[in-house]
C-alpha positions in Angstrom: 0.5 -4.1 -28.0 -2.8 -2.2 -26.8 -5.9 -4.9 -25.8 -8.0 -4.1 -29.3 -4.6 -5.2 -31.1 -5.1 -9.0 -29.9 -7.2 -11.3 -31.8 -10.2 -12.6 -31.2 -9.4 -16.4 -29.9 -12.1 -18.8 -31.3 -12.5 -20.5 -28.1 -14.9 -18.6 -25.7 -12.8 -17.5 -22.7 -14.8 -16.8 -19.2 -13.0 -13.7 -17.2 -13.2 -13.3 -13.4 -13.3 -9.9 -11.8 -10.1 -9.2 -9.3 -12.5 -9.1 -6.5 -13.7 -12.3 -7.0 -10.0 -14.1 -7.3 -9.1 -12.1 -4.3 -11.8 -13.9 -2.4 -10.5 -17.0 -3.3 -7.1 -16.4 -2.1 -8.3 -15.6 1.3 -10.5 -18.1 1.3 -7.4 -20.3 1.2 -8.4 -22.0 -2.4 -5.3 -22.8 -3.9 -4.8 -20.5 -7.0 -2.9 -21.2 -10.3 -1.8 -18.0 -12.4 0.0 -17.3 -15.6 1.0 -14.3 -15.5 1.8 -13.0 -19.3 3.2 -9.6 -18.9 7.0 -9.3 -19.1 9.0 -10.8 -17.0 10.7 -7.8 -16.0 7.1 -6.5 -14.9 6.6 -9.9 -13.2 9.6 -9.5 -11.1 9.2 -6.5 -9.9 5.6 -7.0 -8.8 2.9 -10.1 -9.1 0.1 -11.8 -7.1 1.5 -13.9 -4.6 0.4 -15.7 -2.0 0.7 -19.3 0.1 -2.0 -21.4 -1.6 -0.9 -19.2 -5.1 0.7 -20.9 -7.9 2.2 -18.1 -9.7 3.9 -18.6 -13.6 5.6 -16.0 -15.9 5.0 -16.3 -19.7 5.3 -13.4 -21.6 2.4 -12.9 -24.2 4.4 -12.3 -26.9 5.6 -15.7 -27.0 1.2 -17.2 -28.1 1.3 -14.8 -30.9 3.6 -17.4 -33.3 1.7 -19.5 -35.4 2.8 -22.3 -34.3 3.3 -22.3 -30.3 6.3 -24.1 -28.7 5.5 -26.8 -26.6 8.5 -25.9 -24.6 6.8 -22.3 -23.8 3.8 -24.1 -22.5 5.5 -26.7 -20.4 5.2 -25.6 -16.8 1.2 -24.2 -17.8 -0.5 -26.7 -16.0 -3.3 -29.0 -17.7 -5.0 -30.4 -14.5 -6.7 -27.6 -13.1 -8.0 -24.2 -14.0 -5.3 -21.7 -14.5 -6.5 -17.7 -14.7 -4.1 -16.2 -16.9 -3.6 -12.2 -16.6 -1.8 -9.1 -17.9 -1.8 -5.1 -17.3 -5.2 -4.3 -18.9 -6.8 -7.6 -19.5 -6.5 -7.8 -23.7 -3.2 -9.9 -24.3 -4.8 -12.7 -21.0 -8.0 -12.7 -23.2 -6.1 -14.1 -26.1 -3.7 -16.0 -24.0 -6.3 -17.9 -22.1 -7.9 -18.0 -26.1 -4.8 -20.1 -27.2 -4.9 -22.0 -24.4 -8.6 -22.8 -24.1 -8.0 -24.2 -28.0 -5.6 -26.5 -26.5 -8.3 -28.1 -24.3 -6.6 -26.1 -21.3 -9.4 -25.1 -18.1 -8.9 -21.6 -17.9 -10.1 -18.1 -17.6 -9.0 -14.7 -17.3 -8.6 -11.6 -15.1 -10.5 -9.3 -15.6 -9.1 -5.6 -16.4 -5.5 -7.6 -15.6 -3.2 -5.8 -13.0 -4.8 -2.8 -13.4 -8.2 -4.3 -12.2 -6.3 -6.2 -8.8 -4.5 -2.2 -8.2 -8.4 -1.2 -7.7 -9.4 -2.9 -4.9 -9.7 -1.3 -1.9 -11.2 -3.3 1.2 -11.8 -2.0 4.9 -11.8 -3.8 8.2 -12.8 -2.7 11.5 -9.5 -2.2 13.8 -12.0 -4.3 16.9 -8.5 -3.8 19.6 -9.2 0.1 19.3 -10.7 0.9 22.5 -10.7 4.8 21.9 -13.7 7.0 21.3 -15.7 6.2 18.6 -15.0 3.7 15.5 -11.6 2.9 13.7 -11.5 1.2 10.0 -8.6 0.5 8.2 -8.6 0.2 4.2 -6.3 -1.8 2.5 -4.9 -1.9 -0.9 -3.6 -5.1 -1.5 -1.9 -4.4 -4.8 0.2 -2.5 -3.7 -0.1 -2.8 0.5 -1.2 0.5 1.3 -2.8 1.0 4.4 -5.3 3.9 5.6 -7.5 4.8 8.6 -10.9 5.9 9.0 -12.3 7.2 12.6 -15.9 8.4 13.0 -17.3 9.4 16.0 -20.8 11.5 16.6 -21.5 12.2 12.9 -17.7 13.3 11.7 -14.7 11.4 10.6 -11.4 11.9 9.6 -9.1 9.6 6.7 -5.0 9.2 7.9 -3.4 8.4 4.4 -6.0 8.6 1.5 -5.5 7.5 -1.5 -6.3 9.7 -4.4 -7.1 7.3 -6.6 -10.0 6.7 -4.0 -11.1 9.9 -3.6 -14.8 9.6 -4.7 -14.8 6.2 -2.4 -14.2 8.2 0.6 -16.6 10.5 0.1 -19.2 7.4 -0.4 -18.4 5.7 2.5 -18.6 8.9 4.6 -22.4 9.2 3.3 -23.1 5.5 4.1 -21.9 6.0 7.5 -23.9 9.2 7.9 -21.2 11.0 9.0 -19.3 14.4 8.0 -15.8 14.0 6.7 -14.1 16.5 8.5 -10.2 15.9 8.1 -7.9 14.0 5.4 -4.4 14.1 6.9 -1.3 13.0 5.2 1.9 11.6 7.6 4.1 12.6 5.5 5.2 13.1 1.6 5.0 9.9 0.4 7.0 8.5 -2.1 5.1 5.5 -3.2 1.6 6.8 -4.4 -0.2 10.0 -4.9 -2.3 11.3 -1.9 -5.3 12.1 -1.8 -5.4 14.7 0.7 -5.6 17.8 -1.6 -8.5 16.4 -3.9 -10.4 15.9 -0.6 -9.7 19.4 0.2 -11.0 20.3 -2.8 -14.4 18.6 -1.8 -14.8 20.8 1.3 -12.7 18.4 3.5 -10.5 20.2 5.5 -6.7 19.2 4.2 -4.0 18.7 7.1 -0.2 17.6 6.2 2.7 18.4 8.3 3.8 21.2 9.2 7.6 20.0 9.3 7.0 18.6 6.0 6.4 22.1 4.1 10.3 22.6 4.0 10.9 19.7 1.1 9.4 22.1 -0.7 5.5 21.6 -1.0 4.1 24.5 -3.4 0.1 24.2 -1.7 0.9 24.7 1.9 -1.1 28.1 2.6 -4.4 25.9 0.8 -4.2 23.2 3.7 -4.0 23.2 7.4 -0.6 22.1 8.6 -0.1 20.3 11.9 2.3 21.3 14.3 4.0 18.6 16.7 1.5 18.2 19.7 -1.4 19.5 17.5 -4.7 17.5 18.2 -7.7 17.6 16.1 -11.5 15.9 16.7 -13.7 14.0 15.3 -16.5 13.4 17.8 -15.2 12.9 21.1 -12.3 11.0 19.4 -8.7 13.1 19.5 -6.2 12.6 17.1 -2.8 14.1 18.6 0.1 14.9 15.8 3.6 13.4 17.1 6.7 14.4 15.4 8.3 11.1 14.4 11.4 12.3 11.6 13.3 9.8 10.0 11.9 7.8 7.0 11.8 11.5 5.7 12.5 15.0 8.3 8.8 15.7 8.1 7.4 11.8 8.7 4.6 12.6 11.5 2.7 9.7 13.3 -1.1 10.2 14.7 -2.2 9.0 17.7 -5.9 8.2 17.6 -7.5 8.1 20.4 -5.1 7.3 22.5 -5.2 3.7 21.4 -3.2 3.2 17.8 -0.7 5.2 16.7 -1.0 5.8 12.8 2.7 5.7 12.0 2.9 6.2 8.8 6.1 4.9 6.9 8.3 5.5 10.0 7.4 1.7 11.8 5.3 -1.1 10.3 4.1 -4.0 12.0 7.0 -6.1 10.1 9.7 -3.7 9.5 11.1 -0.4 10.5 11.2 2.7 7.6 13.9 2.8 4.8 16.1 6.3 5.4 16.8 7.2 2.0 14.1 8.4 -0.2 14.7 11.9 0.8 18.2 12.4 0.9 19.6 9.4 -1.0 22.2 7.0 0.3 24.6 9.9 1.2 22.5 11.1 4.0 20.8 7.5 4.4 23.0 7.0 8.1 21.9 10.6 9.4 18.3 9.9 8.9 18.7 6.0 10.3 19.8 7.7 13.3 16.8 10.1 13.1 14.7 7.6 13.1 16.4 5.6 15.8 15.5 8.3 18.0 12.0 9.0 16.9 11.2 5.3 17.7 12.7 5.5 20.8 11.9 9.0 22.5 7.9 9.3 20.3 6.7 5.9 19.8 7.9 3.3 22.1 7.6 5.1 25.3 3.7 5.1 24.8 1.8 2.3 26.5 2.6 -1.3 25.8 -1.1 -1.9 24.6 -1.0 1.3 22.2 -1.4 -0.2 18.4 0.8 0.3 15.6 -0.9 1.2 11.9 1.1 1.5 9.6 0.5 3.0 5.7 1.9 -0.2 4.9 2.4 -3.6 5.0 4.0 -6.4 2.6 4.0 -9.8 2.0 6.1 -10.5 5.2 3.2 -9.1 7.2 0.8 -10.8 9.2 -2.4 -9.9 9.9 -4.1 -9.5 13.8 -7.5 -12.2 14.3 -9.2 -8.7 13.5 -7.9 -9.3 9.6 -6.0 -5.3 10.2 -2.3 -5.2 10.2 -2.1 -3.4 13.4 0.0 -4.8 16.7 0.4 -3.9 19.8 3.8 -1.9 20.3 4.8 -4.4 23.5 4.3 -7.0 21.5 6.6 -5.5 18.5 8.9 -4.9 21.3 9.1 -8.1 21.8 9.4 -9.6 18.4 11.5 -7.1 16.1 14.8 -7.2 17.6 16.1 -3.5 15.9 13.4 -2.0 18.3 15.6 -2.8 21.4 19.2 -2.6 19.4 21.9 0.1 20.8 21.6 3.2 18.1 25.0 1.9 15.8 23.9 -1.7 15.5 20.0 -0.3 14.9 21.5 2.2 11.8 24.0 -1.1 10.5 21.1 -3.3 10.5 18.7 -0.7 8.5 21.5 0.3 6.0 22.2 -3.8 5.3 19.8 -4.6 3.1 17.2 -2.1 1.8 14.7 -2.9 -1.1 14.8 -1.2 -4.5 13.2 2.2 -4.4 9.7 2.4 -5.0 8.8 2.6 -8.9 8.4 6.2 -9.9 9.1 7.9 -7.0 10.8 10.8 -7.7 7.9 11.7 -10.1 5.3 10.6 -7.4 7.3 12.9 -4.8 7.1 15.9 -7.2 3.3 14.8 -8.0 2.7 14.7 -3.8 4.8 18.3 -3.6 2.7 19.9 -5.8 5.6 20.1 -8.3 3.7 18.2 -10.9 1.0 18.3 -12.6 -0.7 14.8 -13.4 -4.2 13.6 -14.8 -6.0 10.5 -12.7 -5.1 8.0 -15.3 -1.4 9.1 -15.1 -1.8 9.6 -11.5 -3.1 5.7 -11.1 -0.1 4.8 -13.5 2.7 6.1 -11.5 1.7 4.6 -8.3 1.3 0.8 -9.9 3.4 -1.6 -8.1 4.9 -2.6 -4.6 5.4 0.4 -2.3 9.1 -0.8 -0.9 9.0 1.6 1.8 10.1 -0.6 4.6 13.9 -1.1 5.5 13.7 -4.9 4.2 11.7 -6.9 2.1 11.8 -9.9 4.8 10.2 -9.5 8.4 11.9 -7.9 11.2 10.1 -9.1 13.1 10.2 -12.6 15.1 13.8 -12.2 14.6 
């Protein structure tokens, strides 16, 4: 059903915006939540949390006349409950029914779709390179980004198209030029937003070695060779080839203090192999990878950070509130980083996620094979972003 199909309830229903129940959450309030979209939908992705109480009842079931006690049994009636869905109509009518029922609750505002649009940034304060370092965060969905500014300019690592306007506002707040929007590599889990930025006079980098997969915009963009550096400011960001999550996954090194890795090491996890060449060729890109950790990323400096594009519920954030890490200390932690190359491939073969949700059509979006509007655009890219080898942590292990 669409949101105008629901009824009206007769009881009036507060909402709160996803902003302000985010807040909550990490302010450490403890959280109750129906959640009424299908359970199917639930599984595969839902706001979760430690001090979050989290329940799936599918809408469908409040529209009988006569509602089953049963259906309502684990609904709490000693505190408020927010109830939610995709778009915000069916929670209105949910929390309706429930509100009649002398229940203390509210609704979220815009549902799922409303939580997939926010987009917070927090200053990465352990970058000691040349000028300032900001990462943005998509909680929905755990999609990570990086802004450096230095002397007026600034360059975005990973941007989001959906948020392609935001960039260009916080570039103006900051007073300073966007100058570069650099992708790592194709990614498989949402649509970039490199070439829109392109198309508002910032200059558009992806990888060179990623053109091959067969991206149709190449000769638009600048493409980065291996070794390539680029400057914002006095602040260098230096291209290093780090193949293996796919054969054109490139890593930035930003003034020579974090390491923008994209999907090739998070701070939890180490990259899933086969999103490019499917299971078959799975082992051959493990192995790629296995290499590129061990020749490209950890022979830098034990103090060099690690910034992933993302990070999942397994992740835990640095005092700074950024999921960045200091590669010694990952060293230390995640025991496939110091694994011989056969027991490293064994252990990232074991137990991948599922693939992300769409992402053979977001691939084709991000090659320029497709063609997509921003609504479908924002559709496609809804849900987790499984791009890490396991959906528990790595590291600590």
């Amino acid at each position: 059903m669409n949101a105008e199909d629901f009824p009206t309830p007769d009881a009036d229903v507060e909402s709160v915006t996803p902003e302000t129940l985010k807040q909550r959450i990490d302010d450490g309030e403890s959280v109750t939540i129906l959640d009424a979209r299908m359970s199917g939908d639930y599984e595969e992705w839902h706001i979760d949390g430690e001090n979050v109480d989290s329940i799936n009842v599918p809408y469908f079931h409040f529209l009988d006349e006569k509602l089953d006690s049963d259906v309502i049994a684990d609904v709490p009636d000693d505190r408020e409950v927010t109830v939610l869905c995709a778009k915000g109509g069916a929670s209105e009518y949910v929390a309706g029914t429930l509100a009649e029922r002398g229940y203390d609750v509210h609704h979220l505002e815009d549902g799922m779709n409303g939580w997939a649009r926010i987009y917070e940034t927090v200053e990465v304060t352990d970058y000691d390179g040349a000028g300032t370092l900001l990462q943005y965060q998509r909680p929905s969905s755990g999609c990570l980004g990086y802004l450096v500014y230095d002397d007026a300019e600034a360059a975005i690592i990973d941007p989001l198209r959906a948020f392609t306007e935001r960039y260009l506002d916080d570039a103006d707040e900051l007073g300073v030029d966007l100058k570069y929007a650099l992708d790592t590599h194709i990614h498989a889990d949402h649509i970039s937003g490199v070439r829109n930025l392109d198309a508002e006079g910032v200059e558009g980098v992806i990888p060179a070695a990623a053109v091959n997969r067969g991206v149709t915009y190449a000769d638009e963009l600048t493409t980065a060779e291996d070794g390539e550096a680029f400057h914002v400011g006095d602040a260098t960001i230096e291209t290093v080839a780090t193949p293996g999550h796919t054969t054109g996954m490139t890593s930035y090194l930003v003034g020579d203090s974090l390491l923008a890795t994209g999907d090739g090491l998070f701070i939890e996890s180490v990259a899933r192999p086969d999103l490019e060449e499917g299971d078959e060729g799975a082992p051959e890109a493990a192995r790629m990878l296995y290499e590129s950790l061990q020749e490209r990323v950890l022979t830098l400096p034990d103090d060099t950070l690690v910034g992933g594009a993302h990070f999942s519920d397994a992740a835990v954030p640095a005092d700074d509130g950024t999921y960045t890490t200091p590669i010694g200390q990952l060293v230390e932690e995640m025991d496939a980083l110091t694994m011989n190359e056969d027991d490293f491939v064994e252990t990232v073969l074991a137990d991948m996620p599922p693939r992300p949700a769409n992402y053979e059509d977001i691939i084709g979006t991000n090659l320029g094979q497709n063609s997509v509007d921003d609504d479908e655009a924002f559709t496609l890219e809804l849900g987790p972003n499984n791009c890490a080898a396991s959906q528990e942590s790595l590291a600590g292990d």
